[in-house]
N, C-alpha and C positions, 0 to 999 in steps of 0.2 A: 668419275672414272668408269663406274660399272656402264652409265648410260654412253660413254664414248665405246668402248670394249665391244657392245648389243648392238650398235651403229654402226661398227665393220664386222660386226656377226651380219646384221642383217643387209649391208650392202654387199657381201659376200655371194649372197644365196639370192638375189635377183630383189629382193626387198624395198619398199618405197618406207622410211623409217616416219614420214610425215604420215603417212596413213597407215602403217601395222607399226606400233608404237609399244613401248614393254610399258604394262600398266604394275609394275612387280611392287609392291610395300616389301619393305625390309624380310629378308630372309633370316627362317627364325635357326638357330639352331645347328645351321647346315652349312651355313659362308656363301659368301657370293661365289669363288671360284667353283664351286660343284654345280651353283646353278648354271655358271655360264658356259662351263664345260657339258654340261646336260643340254642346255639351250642349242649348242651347235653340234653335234652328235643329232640332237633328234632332228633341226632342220636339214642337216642332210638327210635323215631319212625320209622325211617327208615332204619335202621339197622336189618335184620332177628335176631329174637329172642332167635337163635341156636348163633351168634356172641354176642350178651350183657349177656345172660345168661351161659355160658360157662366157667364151674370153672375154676380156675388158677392153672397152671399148665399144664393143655390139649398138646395135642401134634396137636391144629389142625393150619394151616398154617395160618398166617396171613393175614389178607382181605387186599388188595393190592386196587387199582384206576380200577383194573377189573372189583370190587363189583358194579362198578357207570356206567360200562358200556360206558365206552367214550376210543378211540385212541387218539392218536398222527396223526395231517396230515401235510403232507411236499408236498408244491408244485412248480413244476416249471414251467414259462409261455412258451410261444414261444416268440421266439426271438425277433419278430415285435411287442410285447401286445402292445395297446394302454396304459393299465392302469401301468406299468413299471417304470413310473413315478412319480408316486403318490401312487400305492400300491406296488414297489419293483420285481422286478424276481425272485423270492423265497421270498412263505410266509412259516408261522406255524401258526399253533393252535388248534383246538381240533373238533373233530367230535364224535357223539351220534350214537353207534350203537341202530335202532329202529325196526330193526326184523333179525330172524335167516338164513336171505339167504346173511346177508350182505349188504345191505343198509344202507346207513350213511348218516346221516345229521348232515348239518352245514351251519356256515354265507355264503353266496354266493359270496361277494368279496375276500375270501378265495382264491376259485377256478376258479376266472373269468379268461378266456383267458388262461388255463392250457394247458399245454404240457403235461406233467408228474404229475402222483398224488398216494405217498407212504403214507400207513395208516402201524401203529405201535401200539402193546397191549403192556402192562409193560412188557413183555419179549423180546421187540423192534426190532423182527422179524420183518422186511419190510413187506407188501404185497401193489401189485400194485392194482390200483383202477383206474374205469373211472367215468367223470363227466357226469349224467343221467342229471340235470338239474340247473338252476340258473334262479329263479323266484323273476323280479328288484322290481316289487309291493310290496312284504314282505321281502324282503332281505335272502329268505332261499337259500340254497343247498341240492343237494343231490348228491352223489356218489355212487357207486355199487365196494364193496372189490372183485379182482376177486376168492375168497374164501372166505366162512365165517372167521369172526376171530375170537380167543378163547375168546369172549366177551359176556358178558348174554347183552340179548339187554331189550333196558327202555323199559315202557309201556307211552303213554300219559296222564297224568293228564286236570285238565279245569283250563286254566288260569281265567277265567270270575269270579271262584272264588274267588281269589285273594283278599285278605284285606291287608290296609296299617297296618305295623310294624309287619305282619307275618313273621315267622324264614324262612329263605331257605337257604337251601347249593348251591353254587357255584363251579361246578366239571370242572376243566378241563387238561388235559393231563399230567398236574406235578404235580396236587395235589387238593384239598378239602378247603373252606373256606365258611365258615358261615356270613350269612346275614341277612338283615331284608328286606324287602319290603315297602318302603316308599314312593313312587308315583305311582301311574297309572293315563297317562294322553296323549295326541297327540304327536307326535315325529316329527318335521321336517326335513331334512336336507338338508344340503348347496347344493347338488349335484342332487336335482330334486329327493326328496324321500319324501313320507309321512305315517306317521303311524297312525292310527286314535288315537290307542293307544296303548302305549308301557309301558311294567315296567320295573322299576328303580329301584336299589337297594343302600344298604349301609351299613356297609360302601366299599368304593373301591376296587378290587381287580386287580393284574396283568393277564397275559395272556386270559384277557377274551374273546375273536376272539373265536365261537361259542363254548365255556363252555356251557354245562348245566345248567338249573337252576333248582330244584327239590324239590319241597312239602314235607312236613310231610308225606305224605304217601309213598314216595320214587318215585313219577311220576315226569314226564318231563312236564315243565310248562313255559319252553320258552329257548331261544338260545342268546349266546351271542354276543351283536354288537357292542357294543361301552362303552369309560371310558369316563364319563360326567363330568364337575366341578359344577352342579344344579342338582342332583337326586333330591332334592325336591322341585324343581320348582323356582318361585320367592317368595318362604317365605325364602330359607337362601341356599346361595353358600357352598355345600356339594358334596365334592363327591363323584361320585359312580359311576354305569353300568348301560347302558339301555338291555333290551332282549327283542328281539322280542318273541309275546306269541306265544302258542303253538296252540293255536285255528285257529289262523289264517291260518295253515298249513292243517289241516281236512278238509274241503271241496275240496283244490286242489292238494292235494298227488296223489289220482289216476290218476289225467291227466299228474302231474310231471310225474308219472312214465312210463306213456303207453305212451307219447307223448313229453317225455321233456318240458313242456311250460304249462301253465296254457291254459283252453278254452276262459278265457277272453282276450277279444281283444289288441293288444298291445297300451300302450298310446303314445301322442307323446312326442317327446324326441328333447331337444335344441341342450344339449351341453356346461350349462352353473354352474358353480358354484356362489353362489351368497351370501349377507353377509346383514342381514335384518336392514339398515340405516330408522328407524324412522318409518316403514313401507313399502317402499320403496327396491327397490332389486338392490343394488350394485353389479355389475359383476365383480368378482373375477379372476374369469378364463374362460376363454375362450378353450372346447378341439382343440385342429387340427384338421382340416379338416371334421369339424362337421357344420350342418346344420348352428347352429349359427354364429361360425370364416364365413362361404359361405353368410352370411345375411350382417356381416358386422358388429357385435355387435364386441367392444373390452372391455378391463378392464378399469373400472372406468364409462363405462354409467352408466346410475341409468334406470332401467323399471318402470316408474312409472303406466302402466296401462295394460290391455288385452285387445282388442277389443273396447279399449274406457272408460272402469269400470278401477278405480281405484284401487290398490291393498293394503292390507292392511298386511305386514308380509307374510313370505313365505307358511304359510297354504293356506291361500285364494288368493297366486299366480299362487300355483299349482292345485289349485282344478278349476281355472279361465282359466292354460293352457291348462288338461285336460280336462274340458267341451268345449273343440275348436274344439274335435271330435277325431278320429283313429290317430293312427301315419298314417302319412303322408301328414296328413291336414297344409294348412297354416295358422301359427300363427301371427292375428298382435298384435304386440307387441306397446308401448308407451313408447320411451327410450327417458331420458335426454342425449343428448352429447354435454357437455358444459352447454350453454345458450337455448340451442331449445329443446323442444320436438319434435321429430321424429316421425311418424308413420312406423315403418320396418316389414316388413312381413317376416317371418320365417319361408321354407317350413321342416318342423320336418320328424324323421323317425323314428323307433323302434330303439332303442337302439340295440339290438341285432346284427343288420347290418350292426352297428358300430364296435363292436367288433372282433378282430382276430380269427380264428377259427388254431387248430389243424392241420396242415397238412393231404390228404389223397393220398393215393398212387394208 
C-alpha cells in the first residue's frame, strides 16, 4: 500500500517511479502516514512548479533522477590500495553534481586510492572522471567529469539550519526516498574520524555512500556516509544515515579545488581502528605497515591514556591525539597489554602518505 500511495505521490509531481524509486526500510517509530504526508509537502516544495502544476495529459517528459542532479560513480582502485580490504576494489554510489564545468562531489572513501573513476546520468552514458580531492577531516570528495554531464547541478543550502523531524529527501543514483531529520549531534568513528556534528536521518535507507540530502527548498544540505542502527542517539536504537553537512565543505572547496587538500595542516594519523570499552580504546585493527603495527600496538591492547590524561571515549581520544601536534609528531600513548600499562610512543604521519597513489608515467 505505502509503495502504491509514493506511485501517485510521485506521478503527481512529474515523477518517473521506474527511475526516482522510494528506497525507504520500514519507518521506525513515526508511521508511514507522517512519512508520506512529509514526502508530498516536501515534493511540492521542491519540485519546479512547471512539474506539480502540469495538467494531465501534457506531453512533457517525465522528471527522471536528473531533476536531483546526482550520477552514478563506479570506481576502481589500483591494484596495491591499502584500503582493498576493508572498502573492496570496486566501489559504487552516488556523486552530486555542484557546478556546470563538472565538478562532483561525493563521500571520500568512495574514491580513496582510485585508479579509474566512471560517472553515469540516467542515460548511463559513462564519462571518465579524475579524483581533484579527498579531505580525511570531513569525509568529502571531489572529482572533475572530463565533460560536463547532461545534469543541472544543486545549489547549497545551510545545514546550521536544520531542525530535528524536518522532511528531507534522500537522492541517490537509483532513486529518491523521503526522510526526517531526527539528530544533529558529534559523530565519531572507529577509524580515527570525528565530526563535531553530523545529521542523521530516518528512517533508513539503501545505497546511501554519498546520496544527497536536500531541503524543502531543493538545496543540498549534506552528503551521505554512513547506515547507523542509533540516528537518534541514546534515547532509542533506530535506524538510519548519518551525512556529512554541507557547511562544513564552504570554507575549504577553494583550496580542495586549486590545491587538492585543505590549507589546514594535516593531523596525525596512527593506523588504528578502535572499539570504545567503557571509555577506554580497544584496538581492533591494526593497518600494515602503519606508524602504529611500526610502534608495536596489536589487537586487543586497550589505550587507556595520551600523554598521561586519561581518555574518556573516542571523541576526547582524538581530540587528545590531535592536540599532540602536526602529523608527524610523536604520540605517547598509555596501552594496557595484558596486565601492564605501557608507555609506547607512536611516531604518526599524514594519512595521506599512507595511501597508494595512481601510477604516473
Amino acid at each position: 500500500m505505502m509503495i502504491q500511495i509514493l506511485a501517485m505521490l510521485y506521478g503527481r509531481f512529474g515523477l518517473d517511479l521506474h527511475r526516482v524509486h522510494p528506497r525507504t526500510v520500514h519507518a521506525q517509530r513515526r508511521g508511514a502516514a507522517l512519512m508520506l504526508a512529509g514526502a508530498a509537502w516536501l515534493a511540492l516544495a521542491v519540485l519546479p512548479a512547471t512539474a506539480a502544476d502540469a495538467p494531465r495529459g501534457d506531453n512533457r517528459e517525465p522528471r527522471t533522477i536528473d531533476a536531483f542532479s546526482v550520477v552514478k560513480i563506479h570506481v576502481r582502485t589500483v591494484p596495491d590500495a591499502r584500503s582493498r580490504s576493508t572498502l573492496g576494489p570496486e566501489r559504487e554510489g552516488t556523486g552530486i553534481v555542484i557546478d556546470s564545468s563538472g565538478l562532483i562531489l561525493t563521500i571520500g572513501y568512495l574514491i580513496q586510492e582510485a585508479e579509474s573513476v566512471e560517472i553515469a546520468a540516467a542515460d548511463g552514458r559513462p564519462l571518465p572522471a579524475s579524483v581533484l580531492a579527498y579531505d580525511f577531516s570531513t569525509g568529502f570528495g571531489l572529482l572533475r567529469a572530463i565533460k560536463p554531464p547532461p545534469v543541472r547541478p544543486i545549489s547549497f543550502g545551510d545545514s546550521a539550519k536544520l531542525g530535528d523531524s524536518e522532511p528531507v529527501l534522500i537522492v541517490g543514483f537509483d532513486g529518491v526516498a523521503p526522510a526526517f531529520v531526527v539528530s544533529r549531534r558529534p559523530f565519531a568513528g572507529y577509524w580515527e574520524y570525528l565530526l563535531d556534528e553530523a545529521i542523521f536521518t530516518a528512517p533508513a535507507t539503501v545505497n546511501w555512500q554519498g546520496a544527497a540530502l536536500i531541503n524543502k527548498e531543493g538545496k543540498l544540505i549534506g552528503v551521505g556516509s554512513l547506515v547507523v542502527g542509533d540516528a537518534l542517539g541514546a534515547r532509542a536504537q533506530v535506524p538510519g544515515n548519518m551525512f556529512v553537512p554541507i557547511d562544513l565543505l564552504k570554507p575549504i572547496l577553494g583550496d580542495l579545488i586549486a590545491q587538492g587538500k585543505s590549507t589546514a595542516k594535516p593531523r596525525p594519523w596512527l593506523g588504528i581502528s578502535t572499539q570504545d570499552l567503557q571509555g577506554k580504546m580497544m584496538v581492533t585493527r591494526v593497518s600494515p605497515e602503519s606508524p602504529a603495527e611500526e610502534a608495536g600496538l596489536v589487537n586487543g591492547d586497550i589505550i587507556v591514556g595520551v600523554r598521561g590524561e586519561q581518555v574518556q571515549g573516542h571523541a576526547d581520544f582524538y581530540r587528545k591525539l590531535w592536540a599532540s601536534g602536526d602529523a608527524g609528531a610523536e604520540v605517547m600513548l598509555d596501552v594496557l597489554k595484558g596486565t601492564e600499562v605501557k608507555k609506547l610512543g607512536v611516531k604518526s604521519i599524514d594519512r595521506n602518505q599512507y595511501l597508494r597513489r595512481q601510477p604516473t608515467y
